[in-house]
FILO-694751 format. One record per residue (C-alpha): residue in three letters; x, y, z. Coordinates in steps of 0.5 Angstrom, whole numbers, padded with zeros to 4 digits, always signed. Example, Ala and Ser with C-alpha at 12.3 -4.5 7.8 and 13.67 -1.06 7.14 Angstrom:
! FILO-694751
Ala+0025-0009+0016/Ser+0027-0002+0014/
! end
This chain:
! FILO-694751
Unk+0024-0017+0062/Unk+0027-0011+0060/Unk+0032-0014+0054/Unk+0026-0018+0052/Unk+0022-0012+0051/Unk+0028-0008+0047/Unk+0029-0014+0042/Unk+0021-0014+0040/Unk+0021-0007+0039/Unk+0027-0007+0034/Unk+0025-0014+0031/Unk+0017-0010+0031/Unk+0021-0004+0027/Unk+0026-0009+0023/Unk+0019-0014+0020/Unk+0016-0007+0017/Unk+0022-0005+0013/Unk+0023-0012+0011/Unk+0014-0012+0010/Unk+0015-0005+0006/Unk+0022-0006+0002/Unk+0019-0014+0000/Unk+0013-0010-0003/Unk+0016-0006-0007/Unk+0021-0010-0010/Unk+0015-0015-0012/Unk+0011-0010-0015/Unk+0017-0007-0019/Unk+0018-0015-0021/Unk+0010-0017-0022/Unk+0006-0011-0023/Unk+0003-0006-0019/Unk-0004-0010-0019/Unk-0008-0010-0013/Unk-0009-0018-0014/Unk-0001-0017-0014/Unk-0001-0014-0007/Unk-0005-0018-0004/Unk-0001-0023-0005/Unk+0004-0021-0002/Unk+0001-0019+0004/Unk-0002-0025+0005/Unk+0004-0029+0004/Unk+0007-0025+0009/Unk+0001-0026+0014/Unk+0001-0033+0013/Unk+0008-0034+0014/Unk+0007-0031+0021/Unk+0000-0035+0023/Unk+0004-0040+0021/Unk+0011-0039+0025/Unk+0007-0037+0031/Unk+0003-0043+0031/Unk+0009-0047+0029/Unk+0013-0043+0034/Unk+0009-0045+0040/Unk+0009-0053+0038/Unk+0017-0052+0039/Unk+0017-0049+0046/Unk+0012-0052+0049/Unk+0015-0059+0047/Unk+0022-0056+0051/Unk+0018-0053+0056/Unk+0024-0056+0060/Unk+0029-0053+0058/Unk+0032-0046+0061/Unk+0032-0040+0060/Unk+0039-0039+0057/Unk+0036-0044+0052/Unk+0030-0040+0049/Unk+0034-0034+0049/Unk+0039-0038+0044/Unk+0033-0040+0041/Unk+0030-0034+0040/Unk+0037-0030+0037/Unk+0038-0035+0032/Unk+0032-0034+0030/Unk+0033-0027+0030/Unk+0039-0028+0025/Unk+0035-0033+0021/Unk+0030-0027+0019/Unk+0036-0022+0017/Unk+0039-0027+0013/Unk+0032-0025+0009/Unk+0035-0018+0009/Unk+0040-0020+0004/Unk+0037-0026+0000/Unk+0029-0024-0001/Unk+0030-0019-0005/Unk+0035-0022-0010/Unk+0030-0028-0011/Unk+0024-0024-0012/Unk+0028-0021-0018/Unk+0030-0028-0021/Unk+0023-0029-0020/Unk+0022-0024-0025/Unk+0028-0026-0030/Unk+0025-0033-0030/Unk+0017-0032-0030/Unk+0016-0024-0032/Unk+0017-0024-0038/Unk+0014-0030-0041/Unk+0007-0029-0045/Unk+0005-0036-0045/Unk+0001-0036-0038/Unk-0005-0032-0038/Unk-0007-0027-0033/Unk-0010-0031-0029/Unk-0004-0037-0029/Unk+0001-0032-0028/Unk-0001-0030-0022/Unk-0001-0036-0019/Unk+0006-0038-0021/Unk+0008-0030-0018/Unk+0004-0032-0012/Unk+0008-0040-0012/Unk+0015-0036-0013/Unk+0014-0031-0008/Unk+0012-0035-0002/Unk+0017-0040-0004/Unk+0021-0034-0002/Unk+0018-0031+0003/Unk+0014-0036+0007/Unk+0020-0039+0010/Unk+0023-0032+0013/Unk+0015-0029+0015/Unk+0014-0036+0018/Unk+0021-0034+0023/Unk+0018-0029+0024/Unk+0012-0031+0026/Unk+0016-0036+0031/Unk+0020-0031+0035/Unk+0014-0029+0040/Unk+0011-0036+0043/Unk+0019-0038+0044/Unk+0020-0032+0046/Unk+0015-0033+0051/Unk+0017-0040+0054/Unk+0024-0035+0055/Unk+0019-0031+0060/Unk+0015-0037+0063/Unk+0023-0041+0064/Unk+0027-0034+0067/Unk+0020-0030+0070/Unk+0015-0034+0072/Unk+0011-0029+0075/Unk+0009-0025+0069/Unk+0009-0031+0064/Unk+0002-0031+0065/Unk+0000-0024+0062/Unk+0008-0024+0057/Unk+0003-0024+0051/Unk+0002-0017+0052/Unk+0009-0014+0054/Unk+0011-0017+0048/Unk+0006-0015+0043/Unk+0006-0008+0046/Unk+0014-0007+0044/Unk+0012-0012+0038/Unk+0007-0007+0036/Unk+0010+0000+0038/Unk+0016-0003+0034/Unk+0013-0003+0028/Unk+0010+0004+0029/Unk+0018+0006+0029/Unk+0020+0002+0023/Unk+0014+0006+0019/Unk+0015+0011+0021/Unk+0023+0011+0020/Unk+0023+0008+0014/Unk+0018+0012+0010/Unk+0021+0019+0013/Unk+0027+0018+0013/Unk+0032+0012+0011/Unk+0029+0011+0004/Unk+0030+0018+0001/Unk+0037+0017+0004/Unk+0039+0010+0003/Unk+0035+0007-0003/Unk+0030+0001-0002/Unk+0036-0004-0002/Unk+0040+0000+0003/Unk+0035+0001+0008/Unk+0033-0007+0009/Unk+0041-0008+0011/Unk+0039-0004+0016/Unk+0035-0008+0018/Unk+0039-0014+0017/Unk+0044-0011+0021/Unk+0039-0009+0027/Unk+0037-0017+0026/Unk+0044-0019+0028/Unk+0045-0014+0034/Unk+0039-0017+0038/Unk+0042-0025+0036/Unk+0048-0022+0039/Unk+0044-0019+0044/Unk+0040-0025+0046/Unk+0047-0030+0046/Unk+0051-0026+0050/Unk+0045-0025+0056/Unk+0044-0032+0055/Unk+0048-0035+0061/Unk+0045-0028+0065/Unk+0038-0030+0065/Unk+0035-0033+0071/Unk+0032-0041+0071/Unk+0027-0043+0074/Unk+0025-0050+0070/Unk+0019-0053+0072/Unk+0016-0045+0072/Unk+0009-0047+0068/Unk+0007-0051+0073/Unk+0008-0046+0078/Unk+0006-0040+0075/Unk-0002-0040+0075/Unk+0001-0040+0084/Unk+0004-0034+0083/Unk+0003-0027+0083/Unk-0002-0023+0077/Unk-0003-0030+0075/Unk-0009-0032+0081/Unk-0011-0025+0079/Unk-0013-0028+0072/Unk-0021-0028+0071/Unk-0023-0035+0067/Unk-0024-0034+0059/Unk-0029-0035+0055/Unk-0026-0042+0051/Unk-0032-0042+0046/Unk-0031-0034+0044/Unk-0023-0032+0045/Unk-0021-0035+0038/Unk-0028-0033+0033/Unk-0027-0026+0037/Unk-0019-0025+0036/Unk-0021-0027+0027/Unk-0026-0022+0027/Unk-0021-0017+0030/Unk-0016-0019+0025/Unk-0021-0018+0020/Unk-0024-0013+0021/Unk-0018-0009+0023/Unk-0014-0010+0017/Unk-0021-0010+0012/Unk-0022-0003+0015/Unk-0015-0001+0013/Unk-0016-0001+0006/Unk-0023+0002+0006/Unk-0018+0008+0010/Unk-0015+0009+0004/Unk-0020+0010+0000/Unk-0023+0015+0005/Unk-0017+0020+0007/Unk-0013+0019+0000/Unk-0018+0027-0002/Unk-0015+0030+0005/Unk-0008+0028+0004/Unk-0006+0026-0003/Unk-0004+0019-0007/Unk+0003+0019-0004/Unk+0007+0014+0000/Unk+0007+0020+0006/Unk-0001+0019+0007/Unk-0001+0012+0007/Unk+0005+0011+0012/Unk+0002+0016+0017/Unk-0004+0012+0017/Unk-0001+0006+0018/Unk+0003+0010+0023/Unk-0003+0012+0027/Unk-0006+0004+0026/Unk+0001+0001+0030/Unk+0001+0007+0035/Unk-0005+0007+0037/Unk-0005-0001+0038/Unk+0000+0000+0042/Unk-0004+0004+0047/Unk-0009+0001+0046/Unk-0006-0005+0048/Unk+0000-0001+0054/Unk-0008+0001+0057/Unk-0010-0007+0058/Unk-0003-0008+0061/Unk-0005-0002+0066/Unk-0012-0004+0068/Unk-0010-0011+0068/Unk-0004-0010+0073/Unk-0009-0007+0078/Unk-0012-0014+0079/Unk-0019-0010+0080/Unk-0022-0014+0075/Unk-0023-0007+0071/Unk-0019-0011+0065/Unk-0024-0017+0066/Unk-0030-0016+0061/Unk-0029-0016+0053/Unk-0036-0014+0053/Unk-0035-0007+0054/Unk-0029-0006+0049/Unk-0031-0011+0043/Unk-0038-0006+0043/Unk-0034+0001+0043/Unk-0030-0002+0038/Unk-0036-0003+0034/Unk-0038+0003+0035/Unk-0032+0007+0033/Unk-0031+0004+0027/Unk-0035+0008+0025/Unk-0031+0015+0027/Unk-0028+0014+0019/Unk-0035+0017+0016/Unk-0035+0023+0020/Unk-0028+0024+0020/Unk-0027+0024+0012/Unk-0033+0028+0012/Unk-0032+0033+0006/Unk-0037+0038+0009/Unk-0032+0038+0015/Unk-0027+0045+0013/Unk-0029+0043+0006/Unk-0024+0049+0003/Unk-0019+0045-0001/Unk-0012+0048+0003/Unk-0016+0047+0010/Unk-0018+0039+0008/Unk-0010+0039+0006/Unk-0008+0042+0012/Unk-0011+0038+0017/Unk-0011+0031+0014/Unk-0007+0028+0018/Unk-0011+0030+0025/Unk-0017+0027+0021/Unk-0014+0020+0020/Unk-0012+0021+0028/Unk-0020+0022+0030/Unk-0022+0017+0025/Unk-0019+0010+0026/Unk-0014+0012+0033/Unk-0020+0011+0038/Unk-0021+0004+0034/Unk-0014+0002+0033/Unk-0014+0003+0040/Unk-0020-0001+0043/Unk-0018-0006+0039/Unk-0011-0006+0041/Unk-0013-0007+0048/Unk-0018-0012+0046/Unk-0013-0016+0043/Unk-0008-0019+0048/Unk-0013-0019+0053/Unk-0016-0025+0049/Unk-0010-0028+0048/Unk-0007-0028+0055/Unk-0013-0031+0058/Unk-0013-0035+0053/Unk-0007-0038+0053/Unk-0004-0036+0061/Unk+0003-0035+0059/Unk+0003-0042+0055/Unk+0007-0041+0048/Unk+0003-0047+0046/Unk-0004-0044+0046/Unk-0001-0036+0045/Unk+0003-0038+0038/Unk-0004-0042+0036/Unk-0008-0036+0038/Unk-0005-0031+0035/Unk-0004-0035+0029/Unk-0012-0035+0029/Unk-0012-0028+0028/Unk-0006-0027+0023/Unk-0011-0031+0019/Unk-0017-0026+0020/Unk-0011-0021+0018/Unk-0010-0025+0012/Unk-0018-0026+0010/Unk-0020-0018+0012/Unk-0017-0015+0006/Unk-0018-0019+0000/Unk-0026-0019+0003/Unk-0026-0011+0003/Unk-0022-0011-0003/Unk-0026-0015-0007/Unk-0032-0016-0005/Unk-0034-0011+0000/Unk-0032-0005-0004/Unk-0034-0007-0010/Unk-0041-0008-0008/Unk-0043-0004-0002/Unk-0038+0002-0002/Unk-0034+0005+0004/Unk-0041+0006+0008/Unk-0043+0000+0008/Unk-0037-0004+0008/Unk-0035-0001+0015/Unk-0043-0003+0017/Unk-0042-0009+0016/Unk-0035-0010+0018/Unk-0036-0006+0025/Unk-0043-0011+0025/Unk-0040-0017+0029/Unk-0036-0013+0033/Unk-0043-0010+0037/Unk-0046-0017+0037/Unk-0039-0021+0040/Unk-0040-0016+0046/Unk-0047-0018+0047/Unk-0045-0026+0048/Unk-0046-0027+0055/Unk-0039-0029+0058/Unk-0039-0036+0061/Unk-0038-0037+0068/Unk-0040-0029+0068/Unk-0046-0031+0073/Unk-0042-0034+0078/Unk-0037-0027+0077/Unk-0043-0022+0078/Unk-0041-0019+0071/Unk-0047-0018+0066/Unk-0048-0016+0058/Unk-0047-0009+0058/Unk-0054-0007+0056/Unk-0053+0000+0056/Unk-0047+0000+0054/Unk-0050-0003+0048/Unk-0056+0001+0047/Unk-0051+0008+0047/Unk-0046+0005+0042/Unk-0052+0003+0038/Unk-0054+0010+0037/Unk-0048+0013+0037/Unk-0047+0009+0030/Unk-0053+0010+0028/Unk-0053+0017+0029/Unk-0045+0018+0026/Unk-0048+0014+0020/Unk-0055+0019+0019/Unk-0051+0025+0020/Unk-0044+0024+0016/Unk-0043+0025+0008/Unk-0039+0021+0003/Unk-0034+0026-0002/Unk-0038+0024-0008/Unk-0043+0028-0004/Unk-0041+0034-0006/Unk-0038+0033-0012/Unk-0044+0036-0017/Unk-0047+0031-0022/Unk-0042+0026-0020/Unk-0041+0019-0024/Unk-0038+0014-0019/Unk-0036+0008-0020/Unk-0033+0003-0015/Unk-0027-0004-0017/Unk-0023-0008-0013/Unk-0017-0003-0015/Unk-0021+0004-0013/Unk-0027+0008-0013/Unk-0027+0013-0019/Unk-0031+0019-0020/Unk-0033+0023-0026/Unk-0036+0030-0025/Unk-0037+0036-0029/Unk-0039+0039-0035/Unk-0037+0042-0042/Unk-0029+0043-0042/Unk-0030+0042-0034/Unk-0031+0035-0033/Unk-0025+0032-0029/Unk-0024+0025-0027/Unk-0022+0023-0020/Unk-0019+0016-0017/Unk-0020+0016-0009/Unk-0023+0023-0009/Unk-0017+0026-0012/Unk-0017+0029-0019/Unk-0013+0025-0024/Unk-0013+0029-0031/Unk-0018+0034-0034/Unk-0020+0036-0041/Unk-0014+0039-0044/Unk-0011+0039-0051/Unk-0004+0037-0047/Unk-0007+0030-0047/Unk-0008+0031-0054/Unk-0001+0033-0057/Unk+0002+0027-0053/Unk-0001+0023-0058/Unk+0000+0027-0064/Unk+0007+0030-0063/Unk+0010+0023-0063/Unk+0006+0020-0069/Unk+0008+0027-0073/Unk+0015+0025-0072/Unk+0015+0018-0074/Unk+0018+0017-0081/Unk+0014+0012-0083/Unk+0006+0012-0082/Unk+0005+0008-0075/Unk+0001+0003-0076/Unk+0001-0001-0068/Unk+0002+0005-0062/Unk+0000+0003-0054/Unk-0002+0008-0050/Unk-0001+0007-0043/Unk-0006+0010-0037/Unk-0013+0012-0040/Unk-0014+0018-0036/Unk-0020+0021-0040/Unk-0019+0018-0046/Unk-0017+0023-0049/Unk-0010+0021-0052/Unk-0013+0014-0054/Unk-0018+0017-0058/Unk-0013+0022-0061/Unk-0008+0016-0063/Unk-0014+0013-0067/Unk-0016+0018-0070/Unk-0009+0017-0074/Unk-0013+0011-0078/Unk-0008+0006-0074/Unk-0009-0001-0069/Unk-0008+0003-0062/Unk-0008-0001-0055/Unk-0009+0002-0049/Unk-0007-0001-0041/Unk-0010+0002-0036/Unk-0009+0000-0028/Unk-0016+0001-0025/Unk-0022-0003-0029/Unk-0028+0003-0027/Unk-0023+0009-0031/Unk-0025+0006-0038/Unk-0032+0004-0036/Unk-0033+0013-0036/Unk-0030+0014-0043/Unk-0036+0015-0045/Unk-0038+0021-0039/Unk-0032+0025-0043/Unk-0033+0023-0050/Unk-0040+0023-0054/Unk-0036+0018-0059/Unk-0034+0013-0053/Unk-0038+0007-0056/Unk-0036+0008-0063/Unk-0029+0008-0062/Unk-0029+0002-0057/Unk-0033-0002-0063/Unk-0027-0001-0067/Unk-0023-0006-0068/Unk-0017-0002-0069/Unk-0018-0001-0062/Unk-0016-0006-0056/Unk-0017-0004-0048/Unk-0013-0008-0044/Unk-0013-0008-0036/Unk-0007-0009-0033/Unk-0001-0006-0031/Unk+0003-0003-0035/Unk+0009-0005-0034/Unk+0007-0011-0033/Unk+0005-0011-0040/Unk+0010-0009-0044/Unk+0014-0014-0041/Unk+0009-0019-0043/Unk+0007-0018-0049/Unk+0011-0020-0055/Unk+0008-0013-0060/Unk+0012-0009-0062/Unk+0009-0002-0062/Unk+0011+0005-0067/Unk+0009+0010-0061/Unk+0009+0009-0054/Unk+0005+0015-0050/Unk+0006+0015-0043/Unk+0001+0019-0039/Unk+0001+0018-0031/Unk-0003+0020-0026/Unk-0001+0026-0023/Unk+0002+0028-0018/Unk+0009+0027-0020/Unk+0010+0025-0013/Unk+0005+0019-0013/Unk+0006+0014-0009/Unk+0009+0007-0014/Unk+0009+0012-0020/Unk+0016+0012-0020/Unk+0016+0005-0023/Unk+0013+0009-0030/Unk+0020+0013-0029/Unk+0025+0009-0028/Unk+0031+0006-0031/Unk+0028-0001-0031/Unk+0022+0001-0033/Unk+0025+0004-0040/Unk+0029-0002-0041/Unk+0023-0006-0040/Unk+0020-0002-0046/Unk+0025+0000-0050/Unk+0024-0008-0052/Unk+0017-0006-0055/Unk+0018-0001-0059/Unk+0019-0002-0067/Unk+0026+0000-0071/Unk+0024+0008-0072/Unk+0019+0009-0065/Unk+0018+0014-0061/Unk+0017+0013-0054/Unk+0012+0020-0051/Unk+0013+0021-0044/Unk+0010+0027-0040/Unk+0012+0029-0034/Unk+0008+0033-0030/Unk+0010+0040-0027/Unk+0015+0039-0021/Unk+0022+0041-0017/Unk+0028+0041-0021/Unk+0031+0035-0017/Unk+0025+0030-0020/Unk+0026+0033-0026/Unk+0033+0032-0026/Unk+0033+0025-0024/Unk+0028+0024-0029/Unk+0032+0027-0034/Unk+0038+0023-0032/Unk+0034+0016-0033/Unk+0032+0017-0039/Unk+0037+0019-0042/Unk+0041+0014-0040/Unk+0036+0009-0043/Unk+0035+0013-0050/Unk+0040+0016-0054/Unk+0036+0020-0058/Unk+0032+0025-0052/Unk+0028+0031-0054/Unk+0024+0035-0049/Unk+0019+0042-0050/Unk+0017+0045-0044/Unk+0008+0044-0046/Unk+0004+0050-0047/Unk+0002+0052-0043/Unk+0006+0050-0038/Unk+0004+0045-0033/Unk+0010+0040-0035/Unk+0015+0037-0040/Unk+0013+0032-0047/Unk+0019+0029-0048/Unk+0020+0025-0054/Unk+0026+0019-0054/Unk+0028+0013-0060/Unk+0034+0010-0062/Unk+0034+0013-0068/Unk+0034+0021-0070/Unk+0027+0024-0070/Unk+0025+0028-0074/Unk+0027+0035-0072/Unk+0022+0039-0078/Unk+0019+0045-0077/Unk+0012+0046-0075/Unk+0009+0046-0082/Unk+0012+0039-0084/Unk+0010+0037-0079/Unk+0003+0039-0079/Unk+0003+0036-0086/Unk+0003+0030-0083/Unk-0003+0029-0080/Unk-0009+0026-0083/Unk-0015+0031-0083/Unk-0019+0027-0078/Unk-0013+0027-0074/Unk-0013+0035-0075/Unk-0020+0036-0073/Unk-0018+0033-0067/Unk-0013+0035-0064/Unk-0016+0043-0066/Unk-0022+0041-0062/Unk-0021+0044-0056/Unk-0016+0049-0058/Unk-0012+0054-0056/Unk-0010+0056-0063/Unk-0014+0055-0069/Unk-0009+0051-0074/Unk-0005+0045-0073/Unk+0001+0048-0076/Unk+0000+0053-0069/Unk+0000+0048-0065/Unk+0006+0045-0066/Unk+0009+0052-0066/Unk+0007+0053-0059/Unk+0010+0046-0056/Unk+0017+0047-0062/Unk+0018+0053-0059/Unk+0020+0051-0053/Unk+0025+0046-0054/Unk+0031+0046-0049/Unk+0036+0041-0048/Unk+0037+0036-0044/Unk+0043+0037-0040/Unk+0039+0043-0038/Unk+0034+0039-0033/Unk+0040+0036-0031/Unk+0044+0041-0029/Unk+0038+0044-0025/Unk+0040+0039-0020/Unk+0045+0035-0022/Unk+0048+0032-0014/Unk+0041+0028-0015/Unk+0041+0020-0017/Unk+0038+0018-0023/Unk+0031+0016-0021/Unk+0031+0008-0021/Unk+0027+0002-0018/Unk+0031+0003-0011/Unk+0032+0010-0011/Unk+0025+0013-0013/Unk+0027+0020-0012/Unk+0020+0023-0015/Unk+0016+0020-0008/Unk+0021+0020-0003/Unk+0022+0028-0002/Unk+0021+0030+0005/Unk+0028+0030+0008/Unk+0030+0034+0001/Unk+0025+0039+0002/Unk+0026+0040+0008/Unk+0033+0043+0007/Unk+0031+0047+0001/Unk+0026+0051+0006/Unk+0032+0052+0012/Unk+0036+0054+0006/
! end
C-alpha cells in the first residue's frame, strides 16, 4: 500500500507543475485573458473528469486480472503523462506560430480556435491523468483486498498532499533556478521514476483474483454504513464547484494583503491542497475507527457552509488595518479564512466517494468525474457571472448556500440507522454565517469616496481627490496622478523625427498617458486588460468623455500582447506602462525578449518604443536591460524624476539626442499645456532637462547584476525572486 501511496504524491506533485508550466506557456502564446485562463483550466479539469470516467470503464472490464498487471498499467500510463513533459509546451508554441498572429478571426472566433488547439494538446495527457486513480484502485482491490473499500481516499490523500508540494516546490524553488522548461522535465523525469517503480514491484504485489467479490466480506469494508445514491453525485458537483468558484473570489479578497505576485497565489493554493489534505487524512481517522463518527455527511456539508464564510472576516480591512501590519500577516489571513473549508471539504470529498463507489474503479472514476466537472463549472460561474454582479460578499453567500441545504437532506435508510438531520447543528452554523456576514467589512469600505467597479477580470477601485486620487485593481493601488506618466508619452513623441501620426499606448492605468498622447493631435489607440479601468477615465480626468468621442482616439480591451501580435497597424510610438509592482505576477510577458519581437513588427520605419520600468533591484533591472538591448539596437535609458523608476526609449534607428530646448520646440502647444499640468517645473523646456539630465548607459544597469539571465518567457526573473533575495539578506 505504501508504494502506492508514494507514486500518488509524486504523480500529485508532477500534475501541478505541469497545471502551472502549461498555463504560462498558453498565456505567453494566447494572451493573459481571463477567457484565456479558463480555458486552460477547464480543459485540464475535463481531461481528468474524462480520464477518470474512462479510466474506471477500463478497470472494471479487467476486474480479473492481477495486481501485477494494474501496476504495469498504471506505470505505463505514468510514462505516457511524462511524455506530455516533453511535448505539450512545444505544440502549445506551434499553436501560436499558426493561430496567433493571424488577424482574420476576431476575438470571439480566436478563442474558440486557441481553446480547439489547446485541448487538441492537452486533453490527451489530462485525460491520462485523470485515468491513473480508478486504475490504480483496481491494483489496490486486486493485491489488498481489505482496503479496497475505502482506496479512494488514501489515494486522494497522497494525490492531494502531492500537489500541495508541486505548488509549493514549484513556485518557491524550481522555476527561479531552472525556468519553466527545465522545471517540467522535472517533472517528466519523476513521471519516468514511478513507471520505473510500478514495473519493477510489478511481480511483487500480492494477487488476489476475484477480490471484488470478497471485499464488501471482509474487514472495514462491513463497517461501511450504506450511502445516500440520490445525493453522493449532486453533493460531490457542488463541492467541486463551490470550491473552485470560491478559489477565484479568494484571489480578489486576500490580493491588498499579500500583493498581485506569484508568491500569494501560490501560498493560497498551497493552504487550498494542505488543508484538503487533512481534511481528507481526518475522514480516513474516523473512518478507521469503525464507530460510525464518519457516517453522517450532514454535519460536515453544513460546517462547510458555514465556513465559507470565514474569508469575509478574515480579509476584513479593519482587522490590523496599518498597511505593514495587513503585509505582515497576510499569509496567517489566508490560513484562518479558507484552511477550516478547504479542510471540511476535504474531508467530505472522499468520504462521498467511497461510499459511493466501495472500492469499485468503476463507480470512483465516474464519481470523481462528476466532481471534476463542478471544478470545471465553478470558476467560469464565479468568474463571470457572479463576480460581476453580485461582488465578493454575496458570491461566497450564495455559493456556501447549497452546501447548508445538502446538509439538511435527510439521509436514506438513516431512520433504520438512528441518525437524525442535525437541527442544531444547522441553526448554529446558520447564525454563525449570519453573524460573520453582518459583522465583517469589504476593503472598499475603508477606502473614503470609493468608485467600485467589478468585471469578469477584477475588481477595480478608484478613490481620492485632487492630485490624491489613486486607482486600485483587486485592492492594490496600481498608479497615482503623477507627471511621470505623462512624460512617458511626450518624451517619446518629442524624438520622433517626423510628426507621429499613429501611437498605441499599451495599459490605461488613469489614462493619463493616452490623454497626454492625443494632445499631440495624432490617431492613439490604447489596450488595456481589465474592461472596468477605462470605464473610471472619467473619475481621474474632467475631459474623459470629450476624448473618448474623438474619433482620433480607439480604446480596445484585450491583451496587450496579444494584440500587437494580431493587429496588422503600424504605429510611430508605442508607450508601455505596466502595472506596478515590477514583480507582478505574469508581468514579465510586457518585458521579455518574446514580448519585444512581437512588437518590434509594429512599430513604423523611425519608431520608438517607450517602456517604463518601475523602481527595483538591480538584478530585474539587469535582466531587463539585457532583454531589451538584445531586441533593439538603439537603447536610451533616464533615470525618471523624481526617481521611482527608468523611461527607457529604443528604435532601430538614431533617435534623436537634441537638447531640452529642441526637444521642447517639438511640442504643440496643447501638448505643453499638458504635459505642465501637474508640474513640477514650469516650462517644457525644464521638464525635459529633469529627465536629459539623468541619462546613463545601458551597460551600467547591466553591470550592476550581470551573472543574472536576460528576462525571457521561460526565465521570468522579475516575479521569481524569493531564492535571490534570500542570498542577498545571508550576504
Amino acid at each position: 500500500m505504501i508504494l502506492f501511496f508514494c507514486c500518488f504524491c509524486l504523480s500529485g506533485f508532477c500534475s501541478l507543475v505541469y497545471q502551472v508550466v502549461w498555463l504560462r506557456v498558453a498565456m505567453a502564446a494566447f494572451g493573459v485573458t481571463t477567457p484565456l485562463v479558463s480555458i486552460v483550466l477547464s480543459i485540464f479539469m475535463a481531461g481528468l473528469a474524462l480520464g477518470s470516467w474512462a479510466g474506471g470503464r477500463i478497470a472494471n472490464r479487467w476486474q480479473g486480472k492481477s495486481a501485477g498487471f494494474f501496476a504495469r498499467l498504471y506505470g505505463g500510463v505514468e510514462l505516457l503523462i511524462g511524455v506530455s513533459g516533453i511535448l505539450v509546451a512545444p505544440l502549445l508554441r506551434l499553436g501560436h506560430s499558426l493561430f496567433g498572429t493571424q488577424a482574420v478571426w476576431d476575438s470571439s472566433s480566436y478563442y474558440w480556435v486557441s481553446a480547439g488547439w489547446i485541448g487538441l494538446v492537452m486533453l490527451p495527457f489530462c485525460s491520462l491523468m485523470g485515468a491513473t486513480l480508478p486504475i490504480a484502485m483496481a491494483g489496490i482491490r486486486a493485491a489488498f483486498p481489505r482496503h479496497s473499500p475505502r482506496s479512494f481516499s488514501y489515494l486522494y490523500i497522497a494525490n492531494v498532499a502531492g500537489a500541495a508540494a508541486g505548488v509549493i516546490v514549484s513556485a518557491f524553488v524550481l522555476i527561479e533556478l531552472l525556468g519553466f522548461a527545465k522545471t517540467q522535465f522535472v517533472a517528466a523525469g519523476l513521471n519516468a521514476a514511478i513507471a520505473a517503480v510500478a514495473a519493477v514491484f510489478s511481480r511483487r504485489l500480492p494477487s488476489a483474483v476475484g477480490a471484488v467479490r470478497v471485499a464488501a466480506a471482509q474487514g472495514s469494508g462491513a463497517a461501511l454504513p450504506p450511502t445516500g445514491h440520490f445525493i453522493a453525485l449532486p453533493l460531490l458537483f457542488t463541492t467541486g464547484l463551490a470550491s473552485l468558484a470560491m478559489e477565484v473570489v479568494w484571489t480578489r479578497q486576500f490580493v491588498p494583503f499579500l500583493g498581485p505576485v506569484v508568491y500569494s497565489f501560490a501560498a493560497m493554493l498551497a493552504v487550498y491542497l494542505a488543508a484538503t489534505a487533512l481534511g481528507s487524512r481526518a475522514y480516513r481517522v474516523t473512518a478507521e475507527r469503525g464507530d460510525g463518527r464518519a457516517a453522517n455527511w450532514n454535519r460536515v456539508a453544513i460546517a462547510a457552509g458555514s465556513l465559507a464564510l470565514l474569508p469575509l472576516l478574515a480579509a476584513d480591512p479593519r482587522l490590523m488595518h496599518l498597511r505593514h501590519w495587513t503585509v505582515r500577516f497576510g499569509a496567517l489571513r489566508v490560513a484562518a479564512g479558507i484552511g477550516p473549508f478547504c479542510a471540511a471539504v476535504g474531508y467530505l470529498t472522499p468520504m462521498l466517494v467511497d461510499r459511493w463507489s466501495r472500492g469499485d474503479p468503476n463507480r470512483a472514476g465516474a464519481a470523481y468525474a462528476v466532481n471534476a466537472m463542478g471544478c470545471i463549472a465553478g470558476p467560469l460561474l464565479a468568474g463571470f457571472l457572479l463576480l460581476p454582479n453580485l461582488g465578493e460578499r454575496w458570491t461566497l453567500v450564495l455559493l456556501a448556500a447549497p452546501l447548508l441545504a445538502f446538509g439538511c437532506w435527510r439521509q436514506p435508510g438513516s431512520a433504520a440507522t438512528g441518525q437524525r438531520v442535525p437541527v442544531r447543528l444547522f441553526v448554529l452554523a446558520l447564525g454563525g454565517a449570519l453573524l460573520m456576514l453582518a459583522g465583517s467589512r469589504d476593503f472598499e469600505s475603508v477606502v473614503p469616496g470609493a468608485h467600485v467597479r467589478r468585471d469578469y477580470t477584477a475588481t477595480v477601485i478608484a478613490a481620492g481627490s485632487g492630485m490624491n486620487k489613486r486607482l486600485l485593481v483587486n485592492g492594490y493601488g496600481v498608479t497615482t496622478m503623477t507627471p511621470i506618466t505623462k512624460m512617458m508619452a511626450h518624451l517619446p513623441l518629442a524624438a520622433l523625427r517626423q510628426p507621429p501620426r499613429q501611437t498605441l499606448v499599451l495599459c490605461f492605468g488613469m489614462g493619463t498617458s493616452f490623454r497626454s498622447a492625443l494632445a499631440w493631435g495624432d490617431a492613439v489607440t490604447v489596450v488595456e486588460l481589465v474592461p472596468s479601468v477605462p470605464a473610471l477615465f472619467g473619475y481621474f480626468h474632467r475631459d474623459a468623455g470629450q476624448l473618448l468621442r474623438s474619433p482620433r482616439a480607439t480604446v480596445v480591451i484585450d491583451d496587450a500582447r496579444r494584440f500587437l501580435e494580431r493587429t496588422s497597424g503600424a504605429f510611430d510610438a508605442i508607450i508601455i506602462d505596466p502595472p506596478p509592482p515590477v514583480e507582478a505576477a505574469g508581468s514579465s510577458l510586457l518585458y521579455s525578449t518574446e514580448f519585444y519581437r512581437a512588437l518590434s513588427r509594429r512599430l513604423a520605419p523611425g519608431g520608438i518604443l517607450q517602456q517604463w520600468l518601475p523602481r527595483s533591484d538591480a538584478a530585474v533591472a539587469s535582466s531587463f536591460a539585457q532583454a531589451l538591448g538584445r531586441s533593439f539596437p538603439v537603447v536610451r535609458a533616464f533615470a525618471s524624476s523624481p526617481k521611482f523608476g527608468f523611461h527607457f526609449l529604443a528604435g532601430y534607428t538614431p533617435i534623436r539626442e537634441g537638447s531640452a530646448a529642441e526637444l521642447a520646440a517639438r511640442v504643440p502647444p496643447l501638448a505643453a499645456r499638458d504635459l505642465l499640468e501637474w508640474g513640477p517645473e514650469s516650462t517644457v523646456e525644464a521638464e525635459f532637462q529633469a529627465v536629459l539630465s539623468h541619462e546613463l548607459p545601458l551597460r551600467q544597469l547591466i553591470d550592476a547584476a550581470p551573472r543574472v539571465p536576460v528576462l525571457t518567457d521561460d526565465r521570468p526573473v522579475n516575479e521569481y525572486y524569493l531564492l535571490r533575495r534570500a542570498a542577498q539578506l545571508l550576504h
